[in-house]
N, C-alpha and C positions, 0 to 999 in steps of 0.2 A: 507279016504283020498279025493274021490272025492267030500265029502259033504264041507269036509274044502275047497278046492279048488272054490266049487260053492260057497260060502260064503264070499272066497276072493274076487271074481268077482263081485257080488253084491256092496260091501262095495269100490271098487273102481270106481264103476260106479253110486254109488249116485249121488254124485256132480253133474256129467252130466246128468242125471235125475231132479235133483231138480231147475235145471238152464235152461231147454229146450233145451239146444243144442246137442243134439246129433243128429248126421246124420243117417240118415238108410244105413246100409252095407247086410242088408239079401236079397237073389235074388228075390225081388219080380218087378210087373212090374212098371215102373214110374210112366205110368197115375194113378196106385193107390198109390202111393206115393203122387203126387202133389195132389190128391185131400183128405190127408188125413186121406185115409184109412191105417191098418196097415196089419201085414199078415196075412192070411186066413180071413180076415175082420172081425176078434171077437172084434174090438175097436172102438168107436169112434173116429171122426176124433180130431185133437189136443192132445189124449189119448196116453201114450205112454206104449208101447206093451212088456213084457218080455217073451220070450220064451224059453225054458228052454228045453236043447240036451243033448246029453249026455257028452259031453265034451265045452262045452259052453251057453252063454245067451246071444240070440239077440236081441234088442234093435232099435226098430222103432219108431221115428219119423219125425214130419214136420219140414223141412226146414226152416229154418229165412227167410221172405220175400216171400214166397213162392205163389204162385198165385191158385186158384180155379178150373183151367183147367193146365193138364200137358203142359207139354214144349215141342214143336219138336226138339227144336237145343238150347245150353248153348253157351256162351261165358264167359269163365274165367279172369281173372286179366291178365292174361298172354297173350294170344288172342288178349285181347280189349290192352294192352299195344303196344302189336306189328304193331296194326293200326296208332301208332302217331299222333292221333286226338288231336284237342285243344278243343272241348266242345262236351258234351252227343249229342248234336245234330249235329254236326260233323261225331260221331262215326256213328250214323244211317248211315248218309249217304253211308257211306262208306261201312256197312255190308248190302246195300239194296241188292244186289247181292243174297244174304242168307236170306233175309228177307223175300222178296219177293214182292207179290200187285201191281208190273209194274208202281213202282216210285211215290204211294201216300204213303204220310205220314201214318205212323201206330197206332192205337192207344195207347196209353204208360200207365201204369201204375205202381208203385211207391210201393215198397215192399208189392206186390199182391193188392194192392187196387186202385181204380180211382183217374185219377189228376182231374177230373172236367173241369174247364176252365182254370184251373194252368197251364199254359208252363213257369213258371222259371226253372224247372226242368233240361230244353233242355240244360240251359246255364252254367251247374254246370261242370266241370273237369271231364273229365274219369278217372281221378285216384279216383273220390268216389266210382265209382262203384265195387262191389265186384265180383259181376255178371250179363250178360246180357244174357235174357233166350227168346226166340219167341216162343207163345204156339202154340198149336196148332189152325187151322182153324176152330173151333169151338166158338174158344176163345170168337169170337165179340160178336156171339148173347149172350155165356152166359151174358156179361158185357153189354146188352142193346145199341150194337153198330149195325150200318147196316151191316147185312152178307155180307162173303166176306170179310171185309176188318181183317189184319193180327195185329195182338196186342203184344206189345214188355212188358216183364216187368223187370223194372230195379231195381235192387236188392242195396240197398246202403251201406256203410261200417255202422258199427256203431256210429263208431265213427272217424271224418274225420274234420281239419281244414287246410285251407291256404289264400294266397295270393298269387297272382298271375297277373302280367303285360304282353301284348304282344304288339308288335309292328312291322309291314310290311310296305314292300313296295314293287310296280308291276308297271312291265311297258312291253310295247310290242318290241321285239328285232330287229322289222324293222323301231325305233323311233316313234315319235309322240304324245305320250298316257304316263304317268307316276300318280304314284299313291300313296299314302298309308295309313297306317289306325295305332291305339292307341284304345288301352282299358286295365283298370284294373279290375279286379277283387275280390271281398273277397267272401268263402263260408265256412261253419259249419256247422256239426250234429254232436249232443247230444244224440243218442239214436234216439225218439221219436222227435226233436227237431232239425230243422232244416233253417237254412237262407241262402241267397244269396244278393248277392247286385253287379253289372256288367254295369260298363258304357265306353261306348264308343266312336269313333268319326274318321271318313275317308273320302277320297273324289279320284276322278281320274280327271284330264285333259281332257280339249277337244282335240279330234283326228280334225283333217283339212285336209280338198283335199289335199292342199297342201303338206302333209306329204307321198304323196301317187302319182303311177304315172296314176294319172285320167284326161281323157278329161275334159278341161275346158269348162263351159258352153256358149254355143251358145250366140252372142249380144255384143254389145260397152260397157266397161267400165271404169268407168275413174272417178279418187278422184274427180276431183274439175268442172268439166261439160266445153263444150264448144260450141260454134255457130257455123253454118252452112248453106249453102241455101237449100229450101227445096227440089229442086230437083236436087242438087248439081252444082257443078260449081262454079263460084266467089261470094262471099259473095256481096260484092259493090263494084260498083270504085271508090266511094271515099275511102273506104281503103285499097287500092289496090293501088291508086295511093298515098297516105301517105307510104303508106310501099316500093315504089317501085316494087313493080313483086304482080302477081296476089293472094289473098290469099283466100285460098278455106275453111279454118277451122280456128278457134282462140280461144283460151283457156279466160273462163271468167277472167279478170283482179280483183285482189284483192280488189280494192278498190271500185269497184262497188259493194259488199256486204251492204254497210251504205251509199252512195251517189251515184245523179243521174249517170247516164253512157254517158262518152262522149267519142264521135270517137278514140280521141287519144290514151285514156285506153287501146283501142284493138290494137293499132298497136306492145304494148310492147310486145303481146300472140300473134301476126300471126302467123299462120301455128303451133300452139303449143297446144300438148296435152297432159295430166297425166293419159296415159295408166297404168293400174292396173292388174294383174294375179287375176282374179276373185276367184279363189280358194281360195287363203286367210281368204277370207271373208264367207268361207262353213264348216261346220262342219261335218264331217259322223258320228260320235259320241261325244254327249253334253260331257261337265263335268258333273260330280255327286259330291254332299256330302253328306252325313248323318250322323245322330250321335241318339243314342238311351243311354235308362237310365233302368233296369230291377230290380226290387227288389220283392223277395218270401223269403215269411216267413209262418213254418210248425211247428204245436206245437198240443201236445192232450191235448183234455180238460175232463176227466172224460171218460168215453168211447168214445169217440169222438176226431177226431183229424180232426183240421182245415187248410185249408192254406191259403193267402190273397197272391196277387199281384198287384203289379203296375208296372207301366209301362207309360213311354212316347217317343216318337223319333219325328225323323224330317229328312225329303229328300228333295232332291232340282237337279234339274237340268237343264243346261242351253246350248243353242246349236245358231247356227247362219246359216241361209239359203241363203246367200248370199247378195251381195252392190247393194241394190235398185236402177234402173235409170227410170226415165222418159223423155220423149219427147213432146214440145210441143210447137205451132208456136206463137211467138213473134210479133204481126200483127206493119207497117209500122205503124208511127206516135203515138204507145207507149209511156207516159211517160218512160219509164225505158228504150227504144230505140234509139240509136243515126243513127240508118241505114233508109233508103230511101225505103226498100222493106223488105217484111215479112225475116224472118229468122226464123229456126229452130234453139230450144235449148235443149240440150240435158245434162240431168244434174245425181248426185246421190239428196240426202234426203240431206244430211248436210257431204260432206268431206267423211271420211271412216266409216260412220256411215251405219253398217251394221241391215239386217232385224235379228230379235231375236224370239228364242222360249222359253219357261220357263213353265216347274211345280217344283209344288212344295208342300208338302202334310204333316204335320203334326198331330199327334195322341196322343191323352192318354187316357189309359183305368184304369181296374180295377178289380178282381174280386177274390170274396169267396168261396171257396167250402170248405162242410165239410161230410164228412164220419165216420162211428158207425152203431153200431148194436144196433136194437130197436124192443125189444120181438121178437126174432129170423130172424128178416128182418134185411139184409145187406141192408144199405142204403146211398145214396152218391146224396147230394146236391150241386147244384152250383148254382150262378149267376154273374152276367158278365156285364159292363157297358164300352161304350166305343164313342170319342168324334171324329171325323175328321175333317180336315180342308183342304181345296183343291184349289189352286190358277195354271190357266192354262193364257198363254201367247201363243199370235202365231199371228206374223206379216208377214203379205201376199204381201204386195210391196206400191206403193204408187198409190194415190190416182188422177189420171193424167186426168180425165175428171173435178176433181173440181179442179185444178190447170190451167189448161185451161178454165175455166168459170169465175173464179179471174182473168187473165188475160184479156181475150174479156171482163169484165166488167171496166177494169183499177183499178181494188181497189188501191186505196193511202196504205192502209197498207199490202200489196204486194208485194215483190220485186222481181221479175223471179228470179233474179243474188243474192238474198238474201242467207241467212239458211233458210231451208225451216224446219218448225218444227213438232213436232210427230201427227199434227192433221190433216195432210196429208196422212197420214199411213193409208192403207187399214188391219187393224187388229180385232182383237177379242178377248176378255179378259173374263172369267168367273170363278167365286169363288162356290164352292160348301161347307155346311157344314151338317152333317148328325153326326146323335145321334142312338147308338145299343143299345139294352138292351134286355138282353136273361137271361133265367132261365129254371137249369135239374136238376129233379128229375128220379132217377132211385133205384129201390127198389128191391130184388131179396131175391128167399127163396126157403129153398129144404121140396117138399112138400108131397114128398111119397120118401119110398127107397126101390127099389127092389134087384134083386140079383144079378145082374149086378152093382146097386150106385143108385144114387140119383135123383131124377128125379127135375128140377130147373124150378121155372117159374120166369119171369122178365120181370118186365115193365119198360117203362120209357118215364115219360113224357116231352114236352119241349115247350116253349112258347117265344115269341120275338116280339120286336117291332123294327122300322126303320122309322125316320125322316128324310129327308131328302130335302132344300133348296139350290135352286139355281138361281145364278145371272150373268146375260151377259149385256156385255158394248161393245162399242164401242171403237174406237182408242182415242175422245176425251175423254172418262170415261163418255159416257153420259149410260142410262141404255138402256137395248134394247127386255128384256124378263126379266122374274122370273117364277120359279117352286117351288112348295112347293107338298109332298107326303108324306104320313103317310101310311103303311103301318102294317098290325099285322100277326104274324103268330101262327099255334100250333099245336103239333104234340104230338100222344100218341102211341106206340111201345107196342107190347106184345108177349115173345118169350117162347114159352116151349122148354127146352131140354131133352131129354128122352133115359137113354142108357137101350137095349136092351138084350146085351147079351154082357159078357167079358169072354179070353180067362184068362185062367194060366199065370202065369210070364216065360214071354219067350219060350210059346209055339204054335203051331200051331193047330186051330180047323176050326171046320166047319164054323162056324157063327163068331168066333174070336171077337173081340171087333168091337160093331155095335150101332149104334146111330142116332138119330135123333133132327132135329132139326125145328121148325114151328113156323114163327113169322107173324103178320099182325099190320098193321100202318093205321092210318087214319089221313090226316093233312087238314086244313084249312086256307086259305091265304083269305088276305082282297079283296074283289071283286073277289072272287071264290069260287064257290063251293067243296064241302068234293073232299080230294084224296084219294082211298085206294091201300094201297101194301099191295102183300102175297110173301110168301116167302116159301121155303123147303131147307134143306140140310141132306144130307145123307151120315154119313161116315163112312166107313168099312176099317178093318185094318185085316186079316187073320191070319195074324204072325206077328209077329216083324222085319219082313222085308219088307211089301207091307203095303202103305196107301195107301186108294182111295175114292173119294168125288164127289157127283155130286151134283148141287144146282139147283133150280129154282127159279127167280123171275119173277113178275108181280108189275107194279106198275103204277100208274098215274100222269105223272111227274107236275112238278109246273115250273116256273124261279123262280131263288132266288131273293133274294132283291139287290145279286150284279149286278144280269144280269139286271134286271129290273132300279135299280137305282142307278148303281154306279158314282162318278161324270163325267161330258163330261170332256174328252182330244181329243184336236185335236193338232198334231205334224206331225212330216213332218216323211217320209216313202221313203226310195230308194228304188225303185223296178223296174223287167222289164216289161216293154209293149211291151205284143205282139203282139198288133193291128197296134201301130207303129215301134215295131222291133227296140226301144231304151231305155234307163234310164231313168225314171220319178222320178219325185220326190213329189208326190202326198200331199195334207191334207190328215189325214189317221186320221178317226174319231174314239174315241174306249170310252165306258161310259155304262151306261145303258139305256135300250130300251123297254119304261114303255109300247107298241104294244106288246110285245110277249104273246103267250098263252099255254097253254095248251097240256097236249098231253100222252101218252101213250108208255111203254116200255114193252118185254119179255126181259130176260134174261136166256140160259141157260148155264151152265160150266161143262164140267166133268174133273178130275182134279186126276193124280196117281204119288206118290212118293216110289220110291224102294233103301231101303239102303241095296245092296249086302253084306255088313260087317255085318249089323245088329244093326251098332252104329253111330254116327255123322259125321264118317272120309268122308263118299260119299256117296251123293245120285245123283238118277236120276230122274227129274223131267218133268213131262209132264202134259198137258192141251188143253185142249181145248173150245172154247167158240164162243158162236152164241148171237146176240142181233139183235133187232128190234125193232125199234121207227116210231111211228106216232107221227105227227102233236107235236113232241116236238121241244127243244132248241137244236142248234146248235151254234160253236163255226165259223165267217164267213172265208171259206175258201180260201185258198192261191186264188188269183184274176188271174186265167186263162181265154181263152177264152169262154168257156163253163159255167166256171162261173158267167162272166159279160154279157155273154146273157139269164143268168137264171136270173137274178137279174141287170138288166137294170137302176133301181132305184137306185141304189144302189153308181154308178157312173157316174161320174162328168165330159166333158171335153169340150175344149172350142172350137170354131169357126175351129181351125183349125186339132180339135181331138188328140191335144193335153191332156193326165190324167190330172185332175188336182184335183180331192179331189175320196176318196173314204170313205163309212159309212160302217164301220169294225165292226159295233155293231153285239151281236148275232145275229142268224134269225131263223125263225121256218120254220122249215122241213113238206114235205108232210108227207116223208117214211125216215128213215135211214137204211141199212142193213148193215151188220158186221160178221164176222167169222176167227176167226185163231185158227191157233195151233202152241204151243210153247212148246219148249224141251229147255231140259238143267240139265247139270251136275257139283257138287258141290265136290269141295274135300276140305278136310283140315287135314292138318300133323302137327302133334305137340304137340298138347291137352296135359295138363301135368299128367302124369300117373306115380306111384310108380315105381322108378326104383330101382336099385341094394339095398340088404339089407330094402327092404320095406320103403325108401325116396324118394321123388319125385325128379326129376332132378333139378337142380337149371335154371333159365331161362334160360327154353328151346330155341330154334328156332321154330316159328310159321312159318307153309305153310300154303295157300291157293288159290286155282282156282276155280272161275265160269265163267263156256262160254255156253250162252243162246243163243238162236235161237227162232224168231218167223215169223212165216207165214202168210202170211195175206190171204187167201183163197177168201174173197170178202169183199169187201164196195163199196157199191152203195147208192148214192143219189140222190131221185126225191125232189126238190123243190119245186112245186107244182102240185096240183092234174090235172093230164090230160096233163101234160109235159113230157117229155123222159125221163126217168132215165140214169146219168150217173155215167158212171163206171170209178172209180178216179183210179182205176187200169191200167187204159188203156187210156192213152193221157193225162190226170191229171197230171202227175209228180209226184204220189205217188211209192214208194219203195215197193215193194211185200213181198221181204226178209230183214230182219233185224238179225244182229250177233251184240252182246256184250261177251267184254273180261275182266274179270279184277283177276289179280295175285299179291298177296302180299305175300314178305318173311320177316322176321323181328322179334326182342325180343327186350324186355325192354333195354331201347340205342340205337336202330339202328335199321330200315326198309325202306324197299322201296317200292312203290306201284305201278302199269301202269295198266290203262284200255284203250280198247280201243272200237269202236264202228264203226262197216260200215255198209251201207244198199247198196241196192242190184239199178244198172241201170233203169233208168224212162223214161222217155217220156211227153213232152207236144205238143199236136195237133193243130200247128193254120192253119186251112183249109188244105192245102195238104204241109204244110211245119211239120216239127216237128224237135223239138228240144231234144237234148240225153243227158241228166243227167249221168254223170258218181260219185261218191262220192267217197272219197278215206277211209282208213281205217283211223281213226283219234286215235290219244294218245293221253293221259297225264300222266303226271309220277309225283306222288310224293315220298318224301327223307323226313327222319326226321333221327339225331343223339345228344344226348345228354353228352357231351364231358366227365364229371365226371363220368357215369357210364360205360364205355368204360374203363376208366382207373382205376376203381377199387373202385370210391370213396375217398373221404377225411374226415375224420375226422376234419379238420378246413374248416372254410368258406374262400369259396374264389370264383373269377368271374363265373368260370363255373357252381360251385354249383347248382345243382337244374335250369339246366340251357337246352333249348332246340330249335337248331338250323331247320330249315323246308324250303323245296325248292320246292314249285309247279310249273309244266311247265306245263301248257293250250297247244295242238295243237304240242305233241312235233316236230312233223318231219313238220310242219310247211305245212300242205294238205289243200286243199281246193276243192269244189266239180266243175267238169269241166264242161264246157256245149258248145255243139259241134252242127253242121246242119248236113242235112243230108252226104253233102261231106266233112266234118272234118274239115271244117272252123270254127272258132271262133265266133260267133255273136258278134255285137256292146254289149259293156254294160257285158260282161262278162268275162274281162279281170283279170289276178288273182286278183289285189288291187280292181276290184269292185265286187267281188263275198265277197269277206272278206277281208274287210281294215284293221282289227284288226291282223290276222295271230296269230305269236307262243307269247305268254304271257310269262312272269317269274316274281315269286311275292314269294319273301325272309321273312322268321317272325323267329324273334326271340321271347321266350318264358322264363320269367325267375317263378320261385317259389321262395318267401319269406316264 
């Protein structure tokens, strides 16, 4: 009986044998699952295993999609549904929390193998995915990534099509600012066989002082200009005594714009001005629009499976810095003067013709990657071509020394009382256009196997170029510079992974599962000599309850070709001075900064996670990390006291110490020093698990909490060699302590999300005054509910169908960070509307599926 019985079993599990899908259900441990192996390691990997009990046959193998290195953490259909995301790259976001890396993008991979330079992926629906798995920390090097960073693999349906429109709109709930956006989409997979195609288009409003209750700016202003004497008092007596009673100011008369100016013109404008509320004419934040175009297409070609993308967009944005006036003396006996003694005129540019700033930045790129196995090397090629185009605008006021030199010379085609036209304008206009073109090869292969696995070696090489021209003009459009850089780079990566010793499935040993990991790089940039990095990481797992990881780097840093050459923008910047203890509103220069050099990093991390379950519902997460940099790149920091006497160069102010520009580009560091430690714990309730009678629940309810904490222990920066180091801990206005929150409840139909995030009271030092940061805990909350599935579903189409309503609140309780003196006064300039004119957001999207 029992032989019939195993016989039966056989013969109903062919199928699932002859078709690879069977899941492994026998207790072994995961990491040898995901990489393959089956139980007691008698099979090759992809080999599928029968073992034969007494009363049963188990049946292992590899998952569909399944990636090289195990998974720390899974996210089910279920999970990822209850996030209410609108695209894969949405969802990250939102599981960064669980993800981990402190907010850098992760590298992604695509039913276990590399995207290359492919990101159409990011743009596809979380409904394709089947499952989202984060491997472990090891992940990067094996996949020829730089250690350290955390690698997501998304697993896809097999078979998946739709169509899909959304549509929002945002605006800020103390007026001003209003917004919204359109995009459709189509995507499919075939198996093996996959497309996308996603285009878009959005824009927001300019915000305005005026929208807000902000001091107006300091000075006269006035639509249409008028005269004056210069050291006040009666303009003349003759029109003084035309007008009757003495008149001290006169609005220019209209018809002296196109004909000579005679006395009588002014007696209609005595004593009359077109006072103007300056703010009007100010913007705290430009409009924006954009609109992008994304199409990937994924298909195999014989062992080989390709994907191509393209891609183009387009951004734009436009702001206004306020109504230009000049001043300047109309000398006695003037053609264009009908008065007997000098007068002052006091005018705008042309009417309400306000100062402007404008970028504007257009792209299209392109790129192939293809992956397959070639004589037992896993091998994954890409390359990448990409075009930019960069148009920067920024008018600085008018030009009132060659407006007064036009006058003392009487030019005939002149008119003070005229329209004064854009060639007066003190501005700056520069086009940037720059060409990428990158190429990776990365090639990996397991080259011995011990008792523990497989030991993997992986290189990967990479190589790039960067063109980049640039041209500035003046306010006539005459030219005034050109840059032209060519720049090449090339980097080659080489990581052995080597596991040492593995314990039993789900047991606890001495040495338990232990690994290693040793990679070194050598790169090359044009007008530089060789960099090399080394690298180590070490990770040990005792049981199935404790991971722990410590890594070391060394490296020799380079700037990239963005710091080095990205195109100049100069825009206007609200910020406070505390030299003069008010609101500036600076040029705020930001591009690349072809000066920068050179320089040198440590890094070390020790890094341990404990899941007291044993399983994915909660861990506890901690870290630790030290860095130290020489004579590398920095990002230039916030403009405090301390820091504009470290870098004097750097800013700009005029006669009266007045800010008036500052050069934001990177800068190179003598010393960097760094150290924190960050904790934090992960729950999650729900997971879907067989219930009653051996069925799984029907969509469940999804929990989850992470609430992170990090330390900042030190960061100090000396600037240059043989100057003080300072401690941005201390009088800098940096946060010591940082807490992040985020909670989501939610299943297919309905969820809600809130995070939120505070940092800990600062300090900036100017001389013996100091100013006291306070921050508040800041929300957002988002809601998603899908009406048809709430209700059960319909069999007939109708509006709601396939239909999904979304409500994001930015800033919910509406905080802002407070900043106080030493006796709890308020300083100038930091009143709530100019700490954050923007405040609490609300941006509505509906979502429908065809």
């Amino acid at each position: 009986m029992r032989l019939k019985a195993i016989q039966f079993r056989l013969l109903t599990l062919l199928p699932l044998f002859v078709v690879g899908e069977v899941a492994a259900h026998a207790e072994t441990d995961k990491g040898d699952v995901a990489a393959g192996s089956v139980s007691q390691g008698t099979s090759p990997p992809g080999v599928v295993a029968l073992q034969e009990q007494p009363d049963e046959i188990v049946v292992t193998a590899d998952r569909r999609g399944e990636a090289a290195v195990a998974s720390e953490s899974e996210f089910n259909e279920d999970e990822i549904a209850s996030h209410g995301a609108d695209s894969i790259q949405d969802l990250v976001v939102r599981l960064a929390p669980f993800i981990g890396n402190d907010g850098e993008e992760p590298v992604v991979l695509i039913n276990g193998k590399p995207v290359g330079f492919d990101r159409s992926i990011l743009f596809y629906p979380p409904e394709a995915l089947e499952r989202l798995a984060v491997l472990k920390p090891e992940a990067a090097a094996h996949y020829g990534e730089r250690p350290g960073q955390r690698v997501v693999n998304l697993v896809l349906k097999k078979n998946f099509s739709t169509w899909d429109a959304d549509t929002g709109i945002n605006f800020a709930t103390a007026g001003g600012r209003y917004g919204g956006s359109f995009s459709v989409r189509r995507t499919a997979i075939n198996g093996d066989i996959r497309w996308n195609v996603q285009a878009g288009a959005g824009g927001d409003s300019a915000l305005f002082k005026s929208a807000r209750r902000i001091p107006a700016r300091e000075g006269v202003f006035d639509s249409v200009g008028f005269i004056a004497a210069p050291g006040g008092g009666e303009i003349d007596p003759a029109l003084s005594l035309a007008v009757g009673r003495p008149v001290l100011v006169a609005a220019i008369p209209p018809g002296t714009r196109t004909e000579t100016a005679i006395l009588d013109d002014f007696v209609a404008t005595a004593n009359m001005v077109h006072a103007v509320d300056p703010n009007r004419f100010e913007t705290l934040q430009p409009s924006q629009r954009n609109a992008s175009i994304i199409i990937g297409i994924t298909r195999p070609f014989g062992r080989f499976s390709a994907s191509l993308n393209l891609n183009a967009g387009r951004n734009s944005s436009d702001g206004l810095r306020g109504l230009p006036m000049a001043s300047v003396i109309l000398p006695a006996g003037h053609p264009s003067s009908p008065f007997a003694e000098d007068v002052l005129l006091t005018r705008p540019l042309a009417d309400e013709r306000p100062l402007r700033t404008g970028n504007d930045a257009t792209s299209a790129g392109a790129s192939l990657s293809i992956n397959g196995a070639i004589g037992g090397w896993q091998t994954s090629v890409g390359i990448s071509y990409s075009r930019n185009w960069t148009n920067n605008l920024l008018e600085a006021g008018i030009d009132t020394a060659r407006a007064q030199a036009l006058i003392d010379a009487a030019d005939p085609r002149f008119n003070p009382f005229g329209v004064w036209d854009d060639s007066l304008l003190i501005a700056t206009r520069s086009r940037t256009n720059s060409e990428n073109l990158g190429a990776r090869l990365n090639v990996r292969k397991t080259v011995a196997e011990l008792p523990a696995g497989p030991v993997v070696w992986n290189f990967t090489a990479l190589a790039g170029s960067n063109r980049t021209e640039g041209l500035r003009y003046d306010a006539a459009g005459a030219l005034v510079g050109t840059s032209r850089i060519l720049r090449r780079h090339s980097n080659g990566q080489m990581t052995i992974a080597v596991p040492i010793s593995r314990r039993a499935a789900e047991e606890a040993s001495l040495l338990g599962n232990l690994s290693a990991e040793i990679s070194a790089a050598i790169q090359a940039m044009t007008r530089s000599s060789p960099q090399k990095r080394f690298g180590g990481n070490l990770s040990w797992s005792p049981s199935p309850v404790v991971q722990l990881r410590a890594s070391i780097d060394y490296v020799e840093t380079v700037p990239s070709f963005e710091q080095l050459d990205a195109p100049f923008l100069a825009t206007i910047n609200r910020i406070f001075d505390y030299v003069r203890q008010e609101v500036a509103e600076p040029v705020w220069i930001t591009g690349g900064n072809p000066d920068l050099r050179r320089g040198r990093q440590q890094a070390l991390s020790i890094a341990a996670s404990v899941r007291p379950l044993g399983n994915e519902s909660f861990a506890i997460n901690m870290a630790y990390r030290q860095s130290v940099a020489k004579g590398g790149v920095a990002a230039f920091p916030e403009l405090t006291p301390v820091i504009e006497a470290a870098f004097p160069e750097r800013v700009t102010r005029d006669g009266e110490g007045r800010l008036v520009s500052v050069d934001a580009r990177a800068i190179n560091i003598a010393r960097d020093t760094n150290s924190d430690l960050s904790t934090g714990v992960a729950l999650r309730l729900g997971q879907t698990r067989p219930g009653g009678q051996g069925k799984a629940p029907a969509n469940p309810l999804q929990f989850s909490v992470s609430l992170n904490h990090r330390w900042r222990l030190k960061d100090e920066l000396q600037t240059h060699p043989g100057l003080p180091v300072i401690d941005q801990l201390a009088g800098s206005g940096q946060s010591r302590h940082n807490v992040s929150l985020q909670v989501t409840a939610g299943k297919r139909g309905i969820g809600a999300t809130i995070n939120g995030n505070w940092s800990s009271p600062a300090e900036v030092a100017n001389g013996d005054q100091r100013f006291r940061f306070k921050p508040p805990m800041l929300y957002n909350l988002s809601l998603f509910v899908e009406p048809d599935r709430l209700s059960g579903g319909s069999k007939k189409r109708s509006l709601f169908k396939d239909l999904k309503l979304s409500l994001d609140v930015q800033n919910l309780f509406n905080g802002y960070r407070r900043v106080t003196l030493e006796d709890g006064s308020v300083p100038q300039g930091y009143s709530r509307d100019e700490i954050d004119p923007l405040g609490r957001t609300v941006r509505l999207t509906v979502r429908k599926k065809f």
